[in-house]
N, CA, C and O atoms as a GROMACS GRO file, in nm:
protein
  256
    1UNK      N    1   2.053  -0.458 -15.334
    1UNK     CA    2   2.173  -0.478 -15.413
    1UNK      C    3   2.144  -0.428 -15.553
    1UNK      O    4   2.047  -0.476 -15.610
    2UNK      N    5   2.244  -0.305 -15.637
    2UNK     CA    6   2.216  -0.290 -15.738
    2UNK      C    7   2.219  -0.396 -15.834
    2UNK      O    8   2.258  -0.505 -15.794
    3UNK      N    9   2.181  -0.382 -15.968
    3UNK     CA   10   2.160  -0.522 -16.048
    3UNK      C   11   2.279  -0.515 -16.133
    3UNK      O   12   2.321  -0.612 -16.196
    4UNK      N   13   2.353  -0.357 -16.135
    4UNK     CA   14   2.496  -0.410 -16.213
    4UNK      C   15   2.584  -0.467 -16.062
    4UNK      O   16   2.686  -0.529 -16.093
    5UNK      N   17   2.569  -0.460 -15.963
    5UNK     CA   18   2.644  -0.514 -15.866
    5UNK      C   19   2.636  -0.682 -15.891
    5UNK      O   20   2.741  -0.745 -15.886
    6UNK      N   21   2.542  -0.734 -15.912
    6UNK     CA   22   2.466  -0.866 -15.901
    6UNK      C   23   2.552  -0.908 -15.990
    6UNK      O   24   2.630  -0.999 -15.963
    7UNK      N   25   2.547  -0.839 -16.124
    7UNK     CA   26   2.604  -0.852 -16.252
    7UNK      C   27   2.763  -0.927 -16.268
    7UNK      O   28   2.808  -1.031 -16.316
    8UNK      N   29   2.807  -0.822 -16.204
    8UNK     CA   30   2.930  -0.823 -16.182
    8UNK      C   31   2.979  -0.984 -16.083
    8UNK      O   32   2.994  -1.102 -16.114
    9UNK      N   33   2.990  -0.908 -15.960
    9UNK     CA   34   2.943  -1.070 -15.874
    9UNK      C   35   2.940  -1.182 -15.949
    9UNK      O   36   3.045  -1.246 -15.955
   10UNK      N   37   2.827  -1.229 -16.019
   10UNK     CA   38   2.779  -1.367 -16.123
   10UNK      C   39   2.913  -1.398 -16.175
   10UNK      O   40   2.978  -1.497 -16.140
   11UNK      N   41   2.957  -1.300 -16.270
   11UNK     CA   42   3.004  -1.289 -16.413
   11UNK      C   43   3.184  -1.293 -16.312
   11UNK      O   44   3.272  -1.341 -16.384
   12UNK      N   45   3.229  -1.257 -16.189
   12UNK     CA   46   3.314  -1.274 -16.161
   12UNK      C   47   3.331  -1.508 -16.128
   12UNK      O   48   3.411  -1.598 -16.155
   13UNK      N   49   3.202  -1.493 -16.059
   13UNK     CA   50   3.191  -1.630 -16.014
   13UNK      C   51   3.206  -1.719 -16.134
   13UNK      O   52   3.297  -1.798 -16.158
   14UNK      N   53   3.104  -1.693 -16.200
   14UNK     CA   54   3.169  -1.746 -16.362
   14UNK      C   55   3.237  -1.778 -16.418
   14UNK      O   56   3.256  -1.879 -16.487
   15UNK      N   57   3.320  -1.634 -16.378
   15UNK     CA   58   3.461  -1.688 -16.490
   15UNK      C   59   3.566  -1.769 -16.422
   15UNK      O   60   3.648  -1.845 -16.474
   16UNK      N   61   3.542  -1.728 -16.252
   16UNK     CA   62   3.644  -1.831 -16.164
   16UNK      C   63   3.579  -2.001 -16.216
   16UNK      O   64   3.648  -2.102 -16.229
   17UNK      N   65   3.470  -1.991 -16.231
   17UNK     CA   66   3.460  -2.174 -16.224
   17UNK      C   67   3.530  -2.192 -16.370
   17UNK      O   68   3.596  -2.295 -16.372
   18UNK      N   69   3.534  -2.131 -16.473
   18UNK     CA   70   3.570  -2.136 -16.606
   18UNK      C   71   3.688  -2.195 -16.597
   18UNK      O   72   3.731  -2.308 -16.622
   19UNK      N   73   3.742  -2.071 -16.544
   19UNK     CA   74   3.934  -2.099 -16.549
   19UNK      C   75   3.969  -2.250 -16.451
   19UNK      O   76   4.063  -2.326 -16.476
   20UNK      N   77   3.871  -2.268 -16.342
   20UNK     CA   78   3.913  -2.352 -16.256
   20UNK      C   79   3.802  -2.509 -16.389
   20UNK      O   80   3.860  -2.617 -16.400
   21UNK      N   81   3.738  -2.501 -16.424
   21UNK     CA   82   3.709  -2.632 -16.538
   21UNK      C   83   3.842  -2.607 -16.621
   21UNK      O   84   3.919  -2.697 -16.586
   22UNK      N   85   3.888  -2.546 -16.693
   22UNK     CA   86   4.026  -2.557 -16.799
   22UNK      C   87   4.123  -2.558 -16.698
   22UNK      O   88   4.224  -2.607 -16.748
   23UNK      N   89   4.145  -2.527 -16.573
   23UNK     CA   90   4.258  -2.551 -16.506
   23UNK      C   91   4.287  -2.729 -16.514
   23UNK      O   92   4.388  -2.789 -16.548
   24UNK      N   93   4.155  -2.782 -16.466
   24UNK     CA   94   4.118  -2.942 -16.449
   24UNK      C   95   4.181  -2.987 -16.578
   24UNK      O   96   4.283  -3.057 -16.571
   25UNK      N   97   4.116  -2.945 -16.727
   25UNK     CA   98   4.114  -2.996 -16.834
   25UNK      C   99   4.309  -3.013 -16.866
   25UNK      O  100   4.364  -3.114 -16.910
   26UNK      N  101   4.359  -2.915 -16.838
   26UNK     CA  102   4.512  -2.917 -16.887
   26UNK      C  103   4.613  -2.916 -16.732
   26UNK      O  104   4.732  -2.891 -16.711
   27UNK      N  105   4.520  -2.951 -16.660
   27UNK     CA  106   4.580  -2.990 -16.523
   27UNK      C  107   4.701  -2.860 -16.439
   27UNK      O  108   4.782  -2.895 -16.353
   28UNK      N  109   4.690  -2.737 -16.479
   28UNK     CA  110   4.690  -2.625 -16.443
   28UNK      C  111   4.667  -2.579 -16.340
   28UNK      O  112   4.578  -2.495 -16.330
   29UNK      N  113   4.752  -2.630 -16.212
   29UNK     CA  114   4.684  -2.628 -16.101
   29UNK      C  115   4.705  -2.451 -16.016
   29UNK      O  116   4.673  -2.417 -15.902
   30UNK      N  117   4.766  -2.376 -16.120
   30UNK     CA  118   4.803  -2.194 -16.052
   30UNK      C  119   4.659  -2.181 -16.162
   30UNK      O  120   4.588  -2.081 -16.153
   31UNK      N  121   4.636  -2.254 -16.231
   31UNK     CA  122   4.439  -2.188 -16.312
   31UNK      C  123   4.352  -2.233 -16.213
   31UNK      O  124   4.258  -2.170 -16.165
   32UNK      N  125   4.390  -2.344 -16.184
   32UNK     CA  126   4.247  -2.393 -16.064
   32UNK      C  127   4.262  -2.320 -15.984
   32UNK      O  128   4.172  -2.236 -15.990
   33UNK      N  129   4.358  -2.292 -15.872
   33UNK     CA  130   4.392  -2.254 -15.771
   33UNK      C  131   4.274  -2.084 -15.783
   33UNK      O  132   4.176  -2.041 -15.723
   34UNK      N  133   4.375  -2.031 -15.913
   34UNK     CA  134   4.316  -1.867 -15.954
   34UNK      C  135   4.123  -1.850 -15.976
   34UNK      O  136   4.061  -1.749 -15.944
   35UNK      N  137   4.058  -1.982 -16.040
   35UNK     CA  138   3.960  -1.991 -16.068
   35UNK      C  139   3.903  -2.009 -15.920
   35UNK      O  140   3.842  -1.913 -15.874
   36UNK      N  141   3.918  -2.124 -15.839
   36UNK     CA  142   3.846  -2.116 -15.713
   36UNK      C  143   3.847  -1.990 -15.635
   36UNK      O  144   3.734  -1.955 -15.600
   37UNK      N  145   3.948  -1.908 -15.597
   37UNK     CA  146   3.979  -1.770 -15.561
   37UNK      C  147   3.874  -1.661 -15.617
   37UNK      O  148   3.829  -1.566 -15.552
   38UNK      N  149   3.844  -1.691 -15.744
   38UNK     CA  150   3.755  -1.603 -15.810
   38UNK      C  151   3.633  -1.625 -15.804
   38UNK      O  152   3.538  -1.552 -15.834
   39UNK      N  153   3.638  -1.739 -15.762
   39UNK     CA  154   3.509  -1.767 -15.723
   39UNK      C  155   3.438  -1.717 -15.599
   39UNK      O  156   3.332  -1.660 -15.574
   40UNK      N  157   3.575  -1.777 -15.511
   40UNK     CA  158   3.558  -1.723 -15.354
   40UNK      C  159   3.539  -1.576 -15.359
   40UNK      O  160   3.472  -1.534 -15.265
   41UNK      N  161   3.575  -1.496 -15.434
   41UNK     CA  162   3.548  -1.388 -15.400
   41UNK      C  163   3.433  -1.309 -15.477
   41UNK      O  164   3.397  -1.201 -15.430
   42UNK      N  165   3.401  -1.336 -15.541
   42UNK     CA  166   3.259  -1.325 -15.619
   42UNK      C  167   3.174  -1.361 -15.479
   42UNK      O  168   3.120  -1.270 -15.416
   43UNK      N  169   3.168  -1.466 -15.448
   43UNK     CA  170   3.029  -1.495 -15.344
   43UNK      C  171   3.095  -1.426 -15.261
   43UNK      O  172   3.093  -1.317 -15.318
   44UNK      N  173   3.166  -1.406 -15.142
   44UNK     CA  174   3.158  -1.290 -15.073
   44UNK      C  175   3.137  -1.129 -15.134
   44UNK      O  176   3.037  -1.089 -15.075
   45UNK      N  177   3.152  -1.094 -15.163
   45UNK     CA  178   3.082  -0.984 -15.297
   45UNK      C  179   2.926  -0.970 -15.291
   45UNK      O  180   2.859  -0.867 -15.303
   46UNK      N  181   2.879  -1.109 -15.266
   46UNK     CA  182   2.747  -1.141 -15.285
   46UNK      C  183   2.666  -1.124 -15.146
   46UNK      O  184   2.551  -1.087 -15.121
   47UNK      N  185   2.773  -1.166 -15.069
   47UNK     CA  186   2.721  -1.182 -14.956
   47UNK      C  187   2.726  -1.037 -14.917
   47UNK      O  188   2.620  -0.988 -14.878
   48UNK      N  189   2.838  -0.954 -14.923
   48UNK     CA  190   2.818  -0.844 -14.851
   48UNK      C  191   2.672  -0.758 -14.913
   48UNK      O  192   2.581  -0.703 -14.850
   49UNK      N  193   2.689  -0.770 -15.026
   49UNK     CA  194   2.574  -0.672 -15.102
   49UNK      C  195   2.439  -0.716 -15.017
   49UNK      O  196   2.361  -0.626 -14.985
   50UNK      N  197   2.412  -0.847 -14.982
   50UNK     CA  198   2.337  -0.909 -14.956
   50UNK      C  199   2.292  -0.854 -14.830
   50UNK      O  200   2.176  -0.812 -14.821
   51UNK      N  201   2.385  -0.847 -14.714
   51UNK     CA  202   2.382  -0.768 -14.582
   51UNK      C  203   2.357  -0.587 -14.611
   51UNK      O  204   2.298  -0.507 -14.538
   52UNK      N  205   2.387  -0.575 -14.670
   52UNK     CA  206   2.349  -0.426 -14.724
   52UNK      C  207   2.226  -0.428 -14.762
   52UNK      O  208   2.170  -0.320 -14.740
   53UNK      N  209   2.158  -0.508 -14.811
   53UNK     CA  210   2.027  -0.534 -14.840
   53UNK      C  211   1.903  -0.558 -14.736
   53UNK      O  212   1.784  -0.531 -14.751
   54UNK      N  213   1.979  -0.627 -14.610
   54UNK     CA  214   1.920  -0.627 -14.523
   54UNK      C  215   1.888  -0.561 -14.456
   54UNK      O  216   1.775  -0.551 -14.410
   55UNK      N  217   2.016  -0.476 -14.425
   55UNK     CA  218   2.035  -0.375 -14.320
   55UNK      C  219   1.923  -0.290 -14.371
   55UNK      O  220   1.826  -0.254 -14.305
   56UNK      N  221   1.950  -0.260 -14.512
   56UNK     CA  222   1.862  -0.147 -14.561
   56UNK      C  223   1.717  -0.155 -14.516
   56UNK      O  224   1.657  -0.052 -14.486
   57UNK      N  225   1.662  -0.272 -14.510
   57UNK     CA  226   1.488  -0.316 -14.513
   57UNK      C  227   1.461  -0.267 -14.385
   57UNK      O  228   1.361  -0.204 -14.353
   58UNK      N  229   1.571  -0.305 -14.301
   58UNK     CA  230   1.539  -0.294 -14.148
   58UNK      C  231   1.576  -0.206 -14.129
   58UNK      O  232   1.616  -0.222 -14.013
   59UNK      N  233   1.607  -0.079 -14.161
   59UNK     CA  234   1.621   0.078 -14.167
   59UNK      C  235   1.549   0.133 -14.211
   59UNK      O  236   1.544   0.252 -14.178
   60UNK      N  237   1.433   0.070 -14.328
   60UNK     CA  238   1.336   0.102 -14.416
   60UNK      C  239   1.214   0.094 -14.280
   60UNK      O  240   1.153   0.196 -14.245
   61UNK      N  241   1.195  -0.014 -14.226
   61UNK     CA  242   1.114  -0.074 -14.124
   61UNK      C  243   1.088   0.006 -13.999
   61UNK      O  244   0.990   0.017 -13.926
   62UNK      N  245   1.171   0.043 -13.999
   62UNK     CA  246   1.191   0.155 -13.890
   62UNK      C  247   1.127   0.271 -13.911
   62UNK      O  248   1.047   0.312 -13.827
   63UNK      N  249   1.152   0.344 -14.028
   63UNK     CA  250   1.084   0.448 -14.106
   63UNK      C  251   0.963   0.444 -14.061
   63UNK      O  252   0.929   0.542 -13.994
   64UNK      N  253   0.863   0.338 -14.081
   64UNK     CA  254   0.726   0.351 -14.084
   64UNK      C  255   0.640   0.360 -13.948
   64UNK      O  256   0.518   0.372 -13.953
   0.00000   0.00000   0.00000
């Protein structure tokens, strides 16, 4: 997984928990709603890169 991929990913997950803590704080429940979503999709993001990572080793593995 590249490390601006990683980057990105984090910094998406991040900001979903952000918006979804101030959603809580002013009871904003289309901010929570938007923040968990952003979240959710940050870790799948993560996950796929993650399987790409795998695949790769075990394509690497093969090589030798």
């Amino acid at each position: 997984m590249g490390t601006d991929d990683k980057i990105s990913n984090k910094a998406e997950e991040l900001k979903g928990r952000a918006k979804e803590n101030i959603g809580d704080l002013t009871d904003d429940e289309d901010l929570q709603a938007e923040g968990r979503a952003d979240q959710a999709e940050g870790g799948l993001k993560q996950a796929g890169e993650k399987v790409k990572d795998a695949a790769e080793k075990v394509k690497d593995a093969f090589k030798k």
